[in-house]
C-alpha positions in Angstrom: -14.2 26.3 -47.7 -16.2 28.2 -45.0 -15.3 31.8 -43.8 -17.5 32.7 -40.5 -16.5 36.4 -39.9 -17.8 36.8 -36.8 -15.0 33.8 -35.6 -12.5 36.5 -35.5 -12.9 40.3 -34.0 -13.5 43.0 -36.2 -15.8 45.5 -36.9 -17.8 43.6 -39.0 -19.2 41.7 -35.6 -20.4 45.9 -34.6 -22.0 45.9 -37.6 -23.8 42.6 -37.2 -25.1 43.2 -34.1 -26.5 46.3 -34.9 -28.4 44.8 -37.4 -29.2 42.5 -34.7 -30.7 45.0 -32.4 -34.1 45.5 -32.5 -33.7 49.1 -31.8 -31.3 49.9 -34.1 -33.2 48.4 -36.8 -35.9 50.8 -36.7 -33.8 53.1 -38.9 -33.6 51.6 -42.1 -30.7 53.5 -43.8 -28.9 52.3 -41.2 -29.9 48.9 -41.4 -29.3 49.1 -45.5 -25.9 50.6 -44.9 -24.4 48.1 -42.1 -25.9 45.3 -44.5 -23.9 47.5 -47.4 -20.8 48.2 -45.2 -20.6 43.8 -44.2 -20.7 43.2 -48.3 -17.8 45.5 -48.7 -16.1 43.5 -46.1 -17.1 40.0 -47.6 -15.4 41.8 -51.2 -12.3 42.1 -49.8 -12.3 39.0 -48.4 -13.6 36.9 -51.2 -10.9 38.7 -53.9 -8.0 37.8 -51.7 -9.0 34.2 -53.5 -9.0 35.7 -57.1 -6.6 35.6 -59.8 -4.6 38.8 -60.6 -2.1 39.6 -63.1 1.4 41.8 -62.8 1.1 45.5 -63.7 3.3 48.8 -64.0 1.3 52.5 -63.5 2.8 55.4 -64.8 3.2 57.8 -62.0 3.8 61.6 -62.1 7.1 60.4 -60.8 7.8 56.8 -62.4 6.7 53.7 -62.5 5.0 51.8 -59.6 4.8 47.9 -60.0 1.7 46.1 -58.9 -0.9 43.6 -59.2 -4.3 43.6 -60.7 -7.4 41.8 -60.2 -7.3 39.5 -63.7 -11.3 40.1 -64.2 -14.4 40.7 -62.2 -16.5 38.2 -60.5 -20.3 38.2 -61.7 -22.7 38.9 -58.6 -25.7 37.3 -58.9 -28.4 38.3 -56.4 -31.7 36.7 -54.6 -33.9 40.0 -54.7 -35.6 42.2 -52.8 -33.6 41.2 -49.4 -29.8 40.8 -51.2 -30.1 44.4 -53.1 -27.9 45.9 -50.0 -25.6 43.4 -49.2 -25.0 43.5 -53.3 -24.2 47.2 -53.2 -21.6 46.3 -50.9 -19.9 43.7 -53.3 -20.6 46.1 -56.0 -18.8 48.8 -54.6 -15.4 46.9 -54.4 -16.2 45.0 -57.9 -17.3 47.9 -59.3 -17.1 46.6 -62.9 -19.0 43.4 -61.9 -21.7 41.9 -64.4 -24.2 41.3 -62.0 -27.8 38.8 -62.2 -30.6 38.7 -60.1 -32.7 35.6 -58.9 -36.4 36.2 -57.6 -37.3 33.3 -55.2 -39.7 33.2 -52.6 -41.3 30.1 -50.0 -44.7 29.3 -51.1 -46.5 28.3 -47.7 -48.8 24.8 -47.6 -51.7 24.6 -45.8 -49.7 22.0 -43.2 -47.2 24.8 -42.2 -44.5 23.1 -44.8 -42.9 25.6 -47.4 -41.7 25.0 -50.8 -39.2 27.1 -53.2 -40.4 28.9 -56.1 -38.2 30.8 -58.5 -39.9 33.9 -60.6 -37.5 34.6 -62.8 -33.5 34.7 -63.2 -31.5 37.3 -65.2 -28.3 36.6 -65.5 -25.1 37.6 -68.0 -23.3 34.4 -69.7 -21.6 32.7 -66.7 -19.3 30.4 -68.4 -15.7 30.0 -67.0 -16.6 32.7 -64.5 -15.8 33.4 -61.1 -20.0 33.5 -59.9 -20.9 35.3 -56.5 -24.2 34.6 -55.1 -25.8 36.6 -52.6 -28.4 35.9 -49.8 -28.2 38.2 -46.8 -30.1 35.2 -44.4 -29.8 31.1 -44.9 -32.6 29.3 -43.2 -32.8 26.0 -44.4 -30.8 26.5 -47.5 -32.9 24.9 -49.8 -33.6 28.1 -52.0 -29.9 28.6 -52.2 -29.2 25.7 -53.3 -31.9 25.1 -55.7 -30.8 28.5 -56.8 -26.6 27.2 -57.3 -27.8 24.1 -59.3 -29.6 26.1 -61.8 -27.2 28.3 -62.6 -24.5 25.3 -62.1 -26.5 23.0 -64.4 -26.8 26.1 -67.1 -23.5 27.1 -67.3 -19.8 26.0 -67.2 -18.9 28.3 -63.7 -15.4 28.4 -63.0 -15.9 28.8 -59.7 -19.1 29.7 -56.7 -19.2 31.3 -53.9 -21.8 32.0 -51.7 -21.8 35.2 -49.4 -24.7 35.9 -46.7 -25.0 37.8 -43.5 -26.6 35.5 -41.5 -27.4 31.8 -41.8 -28.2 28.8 -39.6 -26.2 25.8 -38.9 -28.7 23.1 -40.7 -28.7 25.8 -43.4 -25.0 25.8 -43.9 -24.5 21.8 -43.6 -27.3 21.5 -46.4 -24.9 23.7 -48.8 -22.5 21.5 -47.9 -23.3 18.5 -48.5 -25.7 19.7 -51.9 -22.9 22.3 -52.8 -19.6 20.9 -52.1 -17.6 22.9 -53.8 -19.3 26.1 -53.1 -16.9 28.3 -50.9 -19.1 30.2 -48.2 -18.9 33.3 -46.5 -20.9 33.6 -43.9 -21.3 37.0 -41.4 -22.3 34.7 -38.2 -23.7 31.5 -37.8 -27.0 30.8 -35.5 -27.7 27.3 -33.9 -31.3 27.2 -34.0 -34.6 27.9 -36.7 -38.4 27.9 -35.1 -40.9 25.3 -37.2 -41.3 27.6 -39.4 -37.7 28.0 -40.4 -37.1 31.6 -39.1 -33.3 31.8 -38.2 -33.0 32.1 -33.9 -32.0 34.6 -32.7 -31.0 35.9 -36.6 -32.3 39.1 -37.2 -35.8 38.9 -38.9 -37.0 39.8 -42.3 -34.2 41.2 -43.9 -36.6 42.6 -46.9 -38.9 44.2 -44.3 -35.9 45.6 -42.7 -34.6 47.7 -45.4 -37.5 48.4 -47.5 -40.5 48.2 -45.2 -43.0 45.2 -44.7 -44.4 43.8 -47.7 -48.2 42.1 -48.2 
């Protein structure tokens, strides 16, 4: 399953674009807190999906039937770019273990890229409803390099896969590497330059909300 936000309108396509616009983005709490205020949205979308269980609260008054979300996701984040689009998540699944992957492209001299993984922290993700988090898809590849780890080291009950931006080639590799990852996607971008920088994206998402690294 794919859900593109920005198919439909809503405010979350106001707060894409001003993540967008290179003016805007010189304010980086703003920046941090649209990319925080589209994880929130993703949240609510994603736990429309989840299993919940009957429930009566005592009121001052009586008793109020309802429904409750059965248990938490796990959010598992590719750091230092997903942090904000994690607080957003986190601040609907507020009692959410959460993991964090550190994954970068190692340039070749030839202009090619490869995928390294630093390290990967995660709680005990058997039988559990896994989030992972990316705020930009390029190519994919670190994604799902990322998915088959944690598929291939634990029993998941079921993956999604949120990010704020990501290219078409990125999302048909998830696809067809990931079929039974369900994605949730903020907008999706036709075209990536040779060097696999999402067109017209939004740039470095890292260098956006936490200033440019060396």
């Amino acid at each position: 399953m794919t859900f593109i936000l920005s198919k439909e309108n809503s405010i979350a396509n106001h707060f894409i674009a001003e993540m967008r616009d290179v003016t805007i983005q010189q304010d980086r709490m703003r920046f941090r807190r649209n990319m925080e205020r589209l994880g929130e949205i993703f949240a609510y979308e994603i736990s429309k999906r989840l299993s919940f269980k009957a429930a009566a609260i005592e009121t001052p008054l009586g008793i109020a039937e309802t429904s409750l979300l059965l248990a938490s996701p796990v959010l598992i984040t590719i750091v230092r770019a997903g942090l904000p689009l994690h607080e957003g998540l986190l601040n609907f699944f507020d009692r959410a273990d959460c993991g964090f992957i550190g994954a970068y492209r190692k340039a070749k001299k030839s202009g090619a890229f490869e995928i390294e993984r630093k390290y990967l922290t995660s709680p005990d993700l058997k039988d559990r409803v896994v989030i992972v988090i990316d705020p930009m898809i390029a190519t994919g590849s670190s994604m799902v390099l990322s998915c088959q780890e944690l598929l291939a080291t634990y029993d998941i009950k079921e993956l999604h896969i949120v990010a704020a931006i990501a290219s078409e080639e990125g999302v048909e590799h998830i696809k067809a590497y990931l079929p039974k990852a369900h994605l949730w996607i903020g907008a999706v971008d036709s075209e990536m330059t040779s060097k696999a920088y999402i067109v017209p994206g939004l740039g470095d998402a890292g260098d956006l909300a936490y200033g440019e690294k060396v």
